[in-house]
MMTF fields as JSON, N, C-alpha, C and O atoms, coordinates in Angstrom:
{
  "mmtfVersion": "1.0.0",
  "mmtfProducer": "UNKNOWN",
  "numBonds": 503,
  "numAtoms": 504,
  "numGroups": 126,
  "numChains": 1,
  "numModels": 1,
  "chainsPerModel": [1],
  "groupsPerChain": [126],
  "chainIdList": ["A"],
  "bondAtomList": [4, 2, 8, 6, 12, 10, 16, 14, 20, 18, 24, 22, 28, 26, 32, 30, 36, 34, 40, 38, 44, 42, 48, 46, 52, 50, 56, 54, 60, 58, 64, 62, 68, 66, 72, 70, 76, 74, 80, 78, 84, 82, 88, 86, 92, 90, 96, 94, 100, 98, 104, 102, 108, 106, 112, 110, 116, 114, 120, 118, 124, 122, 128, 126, 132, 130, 136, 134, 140, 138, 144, 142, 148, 146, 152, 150, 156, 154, 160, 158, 164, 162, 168, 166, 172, 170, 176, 174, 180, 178, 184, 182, 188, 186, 192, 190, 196, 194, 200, 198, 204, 202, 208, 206, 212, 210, 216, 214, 220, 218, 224, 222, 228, 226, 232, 230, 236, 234, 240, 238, 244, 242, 248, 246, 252, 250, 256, 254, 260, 258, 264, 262, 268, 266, 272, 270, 276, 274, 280, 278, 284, 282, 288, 286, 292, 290, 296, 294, 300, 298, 304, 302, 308, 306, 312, 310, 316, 314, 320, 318, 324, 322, 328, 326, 332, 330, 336, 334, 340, 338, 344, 342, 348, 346, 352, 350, 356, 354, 360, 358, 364, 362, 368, 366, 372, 370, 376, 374, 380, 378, 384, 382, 388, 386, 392, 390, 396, 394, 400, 398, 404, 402, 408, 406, 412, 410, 416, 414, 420, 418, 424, 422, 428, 426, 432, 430, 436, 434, 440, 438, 444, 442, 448, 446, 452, 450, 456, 454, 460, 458, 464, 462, 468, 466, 472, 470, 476, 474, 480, 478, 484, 482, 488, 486, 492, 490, 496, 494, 500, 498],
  "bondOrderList": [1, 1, 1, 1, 1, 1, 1, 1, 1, 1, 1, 1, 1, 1, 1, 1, 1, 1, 1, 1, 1, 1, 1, 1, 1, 1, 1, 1, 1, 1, 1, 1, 1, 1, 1, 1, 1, 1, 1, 1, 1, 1, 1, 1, 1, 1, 1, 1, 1, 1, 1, 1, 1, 1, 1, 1, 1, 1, 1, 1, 1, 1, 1, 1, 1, 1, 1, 1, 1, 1, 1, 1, 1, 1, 1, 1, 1, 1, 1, 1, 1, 1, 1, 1, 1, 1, 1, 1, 1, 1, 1, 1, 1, 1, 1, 1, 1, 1, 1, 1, 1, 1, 1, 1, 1, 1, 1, 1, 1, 1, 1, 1, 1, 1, 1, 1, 1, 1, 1, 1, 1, 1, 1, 1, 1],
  "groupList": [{"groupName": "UNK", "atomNameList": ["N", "CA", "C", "O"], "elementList": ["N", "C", "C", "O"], "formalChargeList": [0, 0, 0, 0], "bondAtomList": [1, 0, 2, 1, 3, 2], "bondOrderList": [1, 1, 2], "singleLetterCode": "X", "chemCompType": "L-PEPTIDE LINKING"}],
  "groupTypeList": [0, 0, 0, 0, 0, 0, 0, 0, 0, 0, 0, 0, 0, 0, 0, 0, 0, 0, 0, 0, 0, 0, 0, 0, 0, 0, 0, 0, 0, 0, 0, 0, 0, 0, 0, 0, 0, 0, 0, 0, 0, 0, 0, 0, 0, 0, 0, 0, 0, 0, 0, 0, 0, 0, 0, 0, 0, 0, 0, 0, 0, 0, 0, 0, 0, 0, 0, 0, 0, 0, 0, 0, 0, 0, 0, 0, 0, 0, 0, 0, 0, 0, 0, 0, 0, 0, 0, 0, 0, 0, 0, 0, 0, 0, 0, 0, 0, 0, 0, 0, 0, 0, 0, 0, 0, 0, 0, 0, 0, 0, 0, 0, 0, 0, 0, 0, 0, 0, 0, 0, 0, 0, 0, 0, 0, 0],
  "groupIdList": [1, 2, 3, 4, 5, 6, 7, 8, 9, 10, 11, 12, 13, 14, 15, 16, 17, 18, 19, 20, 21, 22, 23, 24, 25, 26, 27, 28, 29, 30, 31, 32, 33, 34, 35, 36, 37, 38, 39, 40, 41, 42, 43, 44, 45, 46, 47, 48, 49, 50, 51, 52, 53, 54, 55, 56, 57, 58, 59, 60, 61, 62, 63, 64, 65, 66, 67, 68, 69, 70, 71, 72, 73, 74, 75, 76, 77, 78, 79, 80, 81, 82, 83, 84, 85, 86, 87, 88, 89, 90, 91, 92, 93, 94, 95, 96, 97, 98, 99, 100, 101, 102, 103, 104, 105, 106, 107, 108, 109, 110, 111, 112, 113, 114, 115, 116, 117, 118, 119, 120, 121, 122, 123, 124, 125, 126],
  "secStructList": [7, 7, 1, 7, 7, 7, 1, 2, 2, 2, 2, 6, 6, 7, 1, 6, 6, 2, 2, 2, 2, 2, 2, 2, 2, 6, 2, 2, 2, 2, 2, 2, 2, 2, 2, 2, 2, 2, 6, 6, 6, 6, 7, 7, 7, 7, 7, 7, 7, 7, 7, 6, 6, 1, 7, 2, 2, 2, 2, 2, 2, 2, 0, 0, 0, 0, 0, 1, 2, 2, 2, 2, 2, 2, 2, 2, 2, 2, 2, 2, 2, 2, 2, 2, 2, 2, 2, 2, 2, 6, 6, 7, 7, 7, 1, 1, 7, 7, 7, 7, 7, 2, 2, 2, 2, 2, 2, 7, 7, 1, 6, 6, 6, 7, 7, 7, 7, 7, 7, 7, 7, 7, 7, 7, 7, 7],
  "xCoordList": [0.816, 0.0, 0.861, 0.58, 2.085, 2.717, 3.877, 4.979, 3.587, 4.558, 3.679, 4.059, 1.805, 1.214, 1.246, 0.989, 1.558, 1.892, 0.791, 0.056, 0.962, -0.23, -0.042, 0.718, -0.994, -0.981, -1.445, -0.605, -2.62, -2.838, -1.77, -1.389, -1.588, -0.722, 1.043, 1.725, 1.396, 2.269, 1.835, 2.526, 0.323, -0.272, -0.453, -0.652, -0.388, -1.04, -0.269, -0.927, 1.202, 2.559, 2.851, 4.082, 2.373, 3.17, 2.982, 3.617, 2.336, 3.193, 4.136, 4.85, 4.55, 5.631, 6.801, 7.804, 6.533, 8.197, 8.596, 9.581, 7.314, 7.678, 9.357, 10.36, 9.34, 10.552, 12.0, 12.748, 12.068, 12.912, 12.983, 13.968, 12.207, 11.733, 11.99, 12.414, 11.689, 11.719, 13.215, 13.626, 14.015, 15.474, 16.15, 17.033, 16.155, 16.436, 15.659, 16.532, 14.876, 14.81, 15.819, 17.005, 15.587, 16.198, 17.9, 18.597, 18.288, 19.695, 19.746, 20.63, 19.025, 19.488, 19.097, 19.827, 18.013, 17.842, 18.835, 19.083, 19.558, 21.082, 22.544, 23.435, 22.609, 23.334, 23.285, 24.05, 21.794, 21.785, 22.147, 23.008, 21.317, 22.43, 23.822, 24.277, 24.33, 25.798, 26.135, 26.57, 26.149, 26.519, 26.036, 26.812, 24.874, 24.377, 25.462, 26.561, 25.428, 25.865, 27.622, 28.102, 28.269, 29.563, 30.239, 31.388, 28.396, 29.304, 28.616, 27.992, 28.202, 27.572, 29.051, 29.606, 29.274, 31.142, 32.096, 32.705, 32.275, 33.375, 33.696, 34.893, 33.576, 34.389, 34.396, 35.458, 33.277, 34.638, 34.866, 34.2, 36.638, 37.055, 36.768, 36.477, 37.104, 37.312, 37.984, 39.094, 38.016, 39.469, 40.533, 40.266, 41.39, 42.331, 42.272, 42.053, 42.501, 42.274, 43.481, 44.7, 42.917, 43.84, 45.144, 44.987, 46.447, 47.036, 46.995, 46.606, 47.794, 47.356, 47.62, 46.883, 48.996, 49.656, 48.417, 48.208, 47.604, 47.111, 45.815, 45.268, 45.26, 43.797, 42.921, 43.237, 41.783, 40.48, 40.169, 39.723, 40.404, 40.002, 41.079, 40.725, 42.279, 43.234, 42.566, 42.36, 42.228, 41.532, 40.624, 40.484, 39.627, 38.445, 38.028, 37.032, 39.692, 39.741, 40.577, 40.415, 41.32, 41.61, 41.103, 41.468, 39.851, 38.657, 38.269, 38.306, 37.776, 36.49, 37.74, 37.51, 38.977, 39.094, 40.585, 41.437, 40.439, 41.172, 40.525, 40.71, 39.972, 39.193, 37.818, 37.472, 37.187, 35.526, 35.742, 35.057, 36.342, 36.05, 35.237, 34.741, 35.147, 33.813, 32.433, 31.5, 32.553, 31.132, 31.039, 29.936, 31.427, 31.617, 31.511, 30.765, 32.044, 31.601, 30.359, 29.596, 30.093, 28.442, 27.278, 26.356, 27.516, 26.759, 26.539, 25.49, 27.9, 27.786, 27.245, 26.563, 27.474, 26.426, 25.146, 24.338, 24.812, 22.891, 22.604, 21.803, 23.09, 22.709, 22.839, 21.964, 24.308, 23.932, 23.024, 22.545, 22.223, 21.186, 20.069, 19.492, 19.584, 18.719, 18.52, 17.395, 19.251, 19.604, 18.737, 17.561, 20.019, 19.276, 17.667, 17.147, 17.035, 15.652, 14.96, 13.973, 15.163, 14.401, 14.225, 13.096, 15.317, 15.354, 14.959, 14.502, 14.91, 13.899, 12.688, 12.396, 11.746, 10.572, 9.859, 8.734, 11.137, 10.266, 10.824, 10.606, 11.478, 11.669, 10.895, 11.132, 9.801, 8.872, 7.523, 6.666, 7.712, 6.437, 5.068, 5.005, 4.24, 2.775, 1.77, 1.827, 1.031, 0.153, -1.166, -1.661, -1.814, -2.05, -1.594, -2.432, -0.352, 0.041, 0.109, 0.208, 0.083, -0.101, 1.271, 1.801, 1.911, 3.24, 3.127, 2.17, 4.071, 4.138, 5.241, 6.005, 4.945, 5.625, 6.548, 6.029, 7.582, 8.853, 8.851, 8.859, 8.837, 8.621, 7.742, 8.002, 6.53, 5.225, 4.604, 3.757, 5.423, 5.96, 6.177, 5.317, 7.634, 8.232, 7.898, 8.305, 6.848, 5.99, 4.97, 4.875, 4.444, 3.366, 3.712, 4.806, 3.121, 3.451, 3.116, 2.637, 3.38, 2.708, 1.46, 1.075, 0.652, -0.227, -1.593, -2.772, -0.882, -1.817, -2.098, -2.916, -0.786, -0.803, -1.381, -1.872, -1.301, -2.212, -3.3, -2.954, -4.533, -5.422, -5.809, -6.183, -5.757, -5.836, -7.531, -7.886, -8.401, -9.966, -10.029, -9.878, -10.158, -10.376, -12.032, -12.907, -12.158, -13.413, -13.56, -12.7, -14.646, -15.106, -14.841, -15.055, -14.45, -14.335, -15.553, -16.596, -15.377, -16.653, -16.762, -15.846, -17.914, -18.061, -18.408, -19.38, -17.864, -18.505, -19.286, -19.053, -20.555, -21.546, -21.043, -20.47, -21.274, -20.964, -22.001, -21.587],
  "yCoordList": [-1.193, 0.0, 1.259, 2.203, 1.279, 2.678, 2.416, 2.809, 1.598, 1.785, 2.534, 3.44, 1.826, 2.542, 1.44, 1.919, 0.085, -0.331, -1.273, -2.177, -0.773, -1.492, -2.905, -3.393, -3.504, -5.061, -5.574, -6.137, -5.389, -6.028, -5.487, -6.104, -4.677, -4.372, -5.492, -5.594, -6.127, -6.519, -8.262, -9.089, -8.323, -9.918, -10.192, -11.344, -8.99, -9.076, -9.722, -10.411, -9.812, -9.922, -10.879, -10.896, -11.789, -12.866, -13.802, -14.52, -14.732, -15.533, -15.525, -16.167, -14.601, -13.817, -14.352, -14.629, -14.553, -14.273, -15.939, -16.331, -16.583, -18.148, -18.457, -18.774, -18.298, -19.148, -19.206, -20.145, -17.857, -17.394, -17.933, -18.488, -17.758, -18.056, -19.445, -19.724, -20.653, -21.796, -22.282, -23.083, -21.672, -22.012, -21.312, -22.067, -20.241, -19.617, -20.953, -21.75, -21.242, -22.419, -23.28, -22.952, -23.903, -25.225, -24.949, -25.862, -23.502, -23.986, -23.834, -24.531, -23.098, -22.831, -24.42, -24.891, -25.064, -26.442, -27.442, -28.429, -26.871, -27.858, -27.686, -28.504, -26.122, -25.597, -26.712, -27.654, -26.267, -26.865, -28.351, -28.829, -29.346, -30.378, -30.932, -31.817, -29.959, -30.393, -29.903, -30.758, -28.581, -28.441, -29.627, -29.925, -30.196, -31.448, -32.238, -31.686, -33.057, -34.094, -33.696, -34.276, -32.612, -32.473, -32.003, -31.858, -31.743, -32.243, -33.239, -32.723, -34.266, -35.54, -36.6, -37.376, -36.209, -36.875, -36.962, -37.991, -35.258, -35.054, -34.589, -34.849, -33.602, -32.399, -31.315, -30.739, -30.418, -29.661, -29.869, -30.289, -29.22, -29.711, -28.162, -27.112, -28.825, -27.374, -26.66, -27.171, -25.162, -24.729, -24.633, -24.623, -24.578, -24.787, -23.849, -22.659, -24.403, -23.462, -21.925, -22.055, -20.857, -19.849, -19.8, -20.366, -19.035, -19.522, -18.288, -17.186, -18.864, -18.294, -16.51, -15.664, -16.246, -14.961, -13.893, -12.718, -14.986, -13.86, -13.773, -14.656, -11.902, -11.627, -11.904, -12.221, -11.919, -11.844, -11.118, -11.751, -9.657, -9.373, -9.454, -9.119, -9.888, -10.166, -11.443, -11.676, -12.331, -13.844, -13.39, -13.835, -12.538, -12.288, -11.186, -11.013, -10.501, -9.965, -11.044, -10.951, -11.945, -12.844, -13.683, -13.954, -14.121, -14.685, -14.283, -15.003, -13.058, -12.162, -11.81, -12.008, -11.368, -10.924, -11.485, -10.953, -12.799, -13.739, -15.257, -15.975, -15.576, -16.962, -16.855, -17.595, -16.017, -15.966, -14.071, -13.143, -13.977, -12.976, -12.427, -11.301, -13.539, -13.454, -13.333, -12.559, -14.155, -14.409, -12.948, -12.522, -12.382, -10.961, -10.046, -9.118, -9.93, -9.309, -9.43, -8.479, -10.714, -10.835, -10.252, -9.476, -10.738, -10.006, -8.307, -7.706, -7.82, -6.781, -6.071, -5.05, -6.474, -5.654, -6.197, -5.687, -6.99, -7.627, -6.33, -5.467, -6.206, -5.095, -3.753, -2.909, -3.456, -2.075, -2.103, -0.971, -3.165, -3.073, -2.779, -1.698, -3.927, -3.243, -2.04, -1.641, -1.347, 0.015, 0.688, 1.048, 0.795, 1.201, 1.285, 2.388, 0.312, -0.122, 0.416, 1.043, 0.382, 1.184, 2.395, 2.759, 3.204, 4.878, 4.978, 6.113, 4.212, 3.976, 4.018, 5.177, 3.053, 2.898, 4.105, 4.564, 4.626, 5.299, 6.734, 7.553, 7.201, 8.695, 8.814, 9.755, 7.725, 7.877, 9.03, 9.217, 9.675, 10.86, 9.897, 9.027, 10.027, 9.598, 10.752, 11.942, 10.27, 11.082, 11.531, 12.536, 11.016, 11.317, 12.098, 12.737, 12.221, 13.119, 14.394, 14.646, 15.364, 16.723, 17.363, 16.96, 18.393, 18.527, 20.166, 20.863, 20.522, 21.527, 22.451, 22.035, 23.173, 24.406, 25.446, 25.925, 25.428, 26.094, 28.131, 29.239, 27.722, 29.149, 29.901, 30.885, 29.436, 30.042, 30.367, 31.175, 29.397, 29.493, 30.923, 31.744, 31.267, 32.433, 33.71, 34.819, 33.276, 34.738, 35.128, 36.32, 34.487, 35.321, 36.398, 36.375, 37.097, 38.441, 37.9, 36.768, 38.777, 38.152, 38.929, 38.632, 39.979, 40.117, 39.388, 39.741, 38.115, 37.292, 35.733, 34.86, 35.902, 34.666, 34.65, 33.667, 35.853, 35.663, 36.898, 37.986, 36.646, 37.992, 37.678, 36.55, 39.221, 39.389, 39.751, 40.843, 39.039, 38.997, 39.69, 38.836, 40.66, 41.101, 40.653, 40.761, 39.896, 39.98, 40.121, 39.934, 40.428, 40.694, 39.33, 38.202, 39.609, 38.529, 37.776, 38.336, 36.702, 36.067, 36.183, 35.85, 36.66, 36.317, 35.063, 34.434, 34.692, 33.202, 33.306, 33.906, 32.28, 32.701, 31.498, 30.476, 31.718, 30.995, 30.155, 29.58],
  "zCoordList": [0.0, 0.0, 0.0, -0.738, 0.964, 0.4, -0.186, 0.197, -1.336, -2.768, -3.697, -4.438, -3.536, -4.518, -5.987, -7.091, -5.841, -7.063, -7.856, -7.457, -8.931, -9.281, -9.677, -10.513, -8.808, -9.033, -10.567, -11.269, -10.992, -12.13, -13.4, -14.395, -13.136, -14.408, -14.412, -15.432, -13.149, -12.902, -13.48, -14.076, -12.962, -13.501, -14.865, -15.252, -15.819, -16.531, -17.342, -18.12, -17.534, -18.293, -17.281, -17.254, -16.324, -15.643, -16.047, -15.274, -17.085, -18.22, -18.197, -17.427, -19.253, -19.985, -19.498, -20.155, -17.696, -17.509, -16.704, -16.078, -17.096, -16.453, -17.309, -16.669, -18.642, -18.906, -18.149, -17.877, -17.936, -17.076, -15.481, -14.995, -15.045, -13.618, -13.275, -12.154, -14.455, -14.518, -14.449, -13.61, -15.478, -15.638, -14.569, -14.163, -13.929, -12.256, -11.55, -11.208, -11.36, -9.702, -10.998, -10.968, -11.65, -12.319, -11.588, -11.144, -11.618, -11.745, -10.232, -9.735, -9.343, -8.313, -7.606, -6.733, -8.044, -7.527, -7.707, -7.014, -9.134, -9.065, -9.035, -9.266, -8.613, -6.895, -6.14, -5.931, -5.639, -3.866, -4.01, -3.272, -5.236, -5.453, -5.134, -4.409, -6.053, -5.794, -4.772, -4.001, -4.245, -2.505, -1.374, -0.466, -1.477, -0.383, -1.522, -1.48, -2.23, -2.644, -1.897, -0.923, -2.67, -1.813, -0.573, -0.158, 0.04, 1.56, 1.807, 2.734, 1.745, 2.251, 2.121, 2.9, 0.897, 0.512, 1.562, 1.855, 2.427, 2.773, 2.138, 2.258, 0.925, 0.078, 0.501, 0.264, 1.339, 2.576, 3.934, 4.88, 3.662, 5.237, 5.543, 4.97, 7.135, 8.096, 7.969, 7.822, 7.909, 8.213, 9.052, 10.254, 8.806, 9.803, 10.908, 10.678, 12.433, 13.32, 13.342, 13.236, 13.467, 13.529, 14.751, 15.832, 14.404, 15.11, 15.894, 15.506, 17.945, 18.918, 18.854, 19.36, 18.013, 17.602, 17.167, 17.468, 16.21, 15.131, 15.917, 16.578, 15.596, 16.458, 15.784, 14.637, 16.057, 15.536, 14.263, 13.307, 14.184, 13.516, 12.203, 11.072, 12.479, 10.841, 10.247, 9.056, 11.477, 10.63, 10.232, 9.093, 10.535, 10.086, 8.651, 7.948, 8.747, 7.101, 6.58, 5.363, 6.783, 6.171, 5.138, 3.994, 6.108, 5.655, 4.706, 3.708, 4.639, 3.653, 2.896, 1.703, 3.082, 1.324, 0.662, -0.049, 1.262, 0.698, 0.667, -0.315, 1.484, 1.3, 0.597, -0.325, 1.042, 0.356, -0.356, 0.075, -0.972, -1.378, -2.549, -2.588, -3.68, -4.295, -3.559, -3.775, -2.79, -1.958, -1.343, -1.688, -0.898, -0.131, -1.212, -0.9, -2.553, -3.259, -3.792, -3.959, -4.102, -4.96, -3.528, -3.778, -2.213, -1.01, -1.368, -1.601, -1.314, -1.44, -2.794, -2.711, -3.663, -5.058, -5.025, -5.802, -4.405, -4.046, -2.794, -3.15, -1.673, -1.241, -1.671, -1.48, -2.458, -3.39, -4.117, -4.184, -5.044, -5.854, -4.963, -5.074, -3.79, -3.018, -2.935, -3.238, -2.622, -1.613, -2.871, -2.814, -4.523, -5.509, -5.737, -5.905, -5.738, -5.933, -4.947, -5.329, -3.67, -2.368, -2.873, -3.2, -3.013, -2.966, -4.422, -4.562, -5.78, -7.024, -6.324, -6.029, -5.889, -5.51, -4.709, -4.908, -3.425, -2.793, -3.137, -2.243, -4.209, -5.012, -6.31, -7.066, -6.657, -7.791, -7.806, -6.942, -9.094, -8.987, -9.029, -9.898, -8.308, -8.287, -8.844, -8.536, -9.544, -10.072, -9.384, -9.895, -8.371, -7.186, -6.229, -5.593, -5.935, -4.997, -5.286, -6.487, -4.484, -4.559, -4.151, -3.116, -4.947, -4.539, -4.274, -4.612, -3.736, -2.907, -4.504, -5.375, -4.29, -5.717, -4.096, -3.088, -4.416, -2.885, -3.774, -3.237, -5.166, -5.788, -5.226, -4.534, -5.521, -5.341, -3.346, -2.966, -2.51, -1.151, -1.171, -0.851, -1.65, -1.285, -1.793, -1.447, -2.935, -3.558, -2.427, -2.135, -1.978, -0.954, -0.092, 0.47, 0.038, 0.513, 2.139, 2.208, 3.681, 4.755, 5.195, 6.326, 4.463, 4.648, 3.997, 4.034, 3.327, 2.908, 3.34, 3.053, 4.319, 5.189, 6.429, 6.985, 6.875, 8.536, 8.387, 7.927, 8.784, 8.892, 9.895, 10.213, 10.946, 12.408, 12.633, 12.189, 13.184, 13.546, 14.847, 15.721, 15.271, 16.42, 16.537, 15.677, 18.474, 18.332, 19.986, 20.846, 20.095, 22.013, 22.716, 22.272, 23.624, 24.554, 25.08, 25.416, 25.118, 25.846, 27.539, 28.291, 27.925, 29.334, 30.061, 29.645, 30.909, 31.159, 32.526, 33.575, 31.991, 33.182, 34.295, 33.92, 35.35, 36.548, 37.499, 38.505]
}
């Protein structure tokens, strides 16, 4: 509701996009395949424990941008795209909404913004 998006227009073309959709699960279903099949094997080991010298946080850039550093990169451009698409979605003009003109703000003069009503006071009965 506050994207504003229109549903049927999104159904209307969802055919369209099975072929695609189909071959995405197909491959990601034979991913997950071979990952269960090669660790059920024993095809990965552990890593080796860190040694007592080195701290935490050198193993832990160690890790990310020498052992998995693809993986850390593909993470990271899936959340820059996110990020992209959020501030897309929620910086879109709606044709519904009513927008404020900042020009036409600063043209008003201030004797057209406040008018002073003098009126008698009320008495209050007791």
């Amino acid at each position: 509701m506050m994207l504003d998006v229109n549903f049927d227009a999104l159904r209307k073309d969802f055919r369209s996009y099975l072929p695609v959709a189909v071959t995405v699960g197909l491959l990601v279903l034979f991913e997950m395949t071979l990952l269960l099949v090669n660790a059920t094997r024993g095809g990965t080991a552990a890593p080796p424990p860190a040694a007592a010298t080195e701290s935490n946080t050198r193993a832990l850039g160690r890790l990310i941008y020498v052992d998995y550093v693809y993986p850390f990169e593909i993470a990271a451009v899936v959340l820059l795209v996110a990020i992209v698409a959020a501030i897309a979605l929620t910086h879109r003009r709606r044709r519904a909404t009513r927008y404020q003109d900042p020009a036409e703000q600063v043209k008003v003069k201030s004797r057209d913004r406040l008018r002073i009503v003098e009126m008698p006071p009320e008495k209050r009965e007791t």
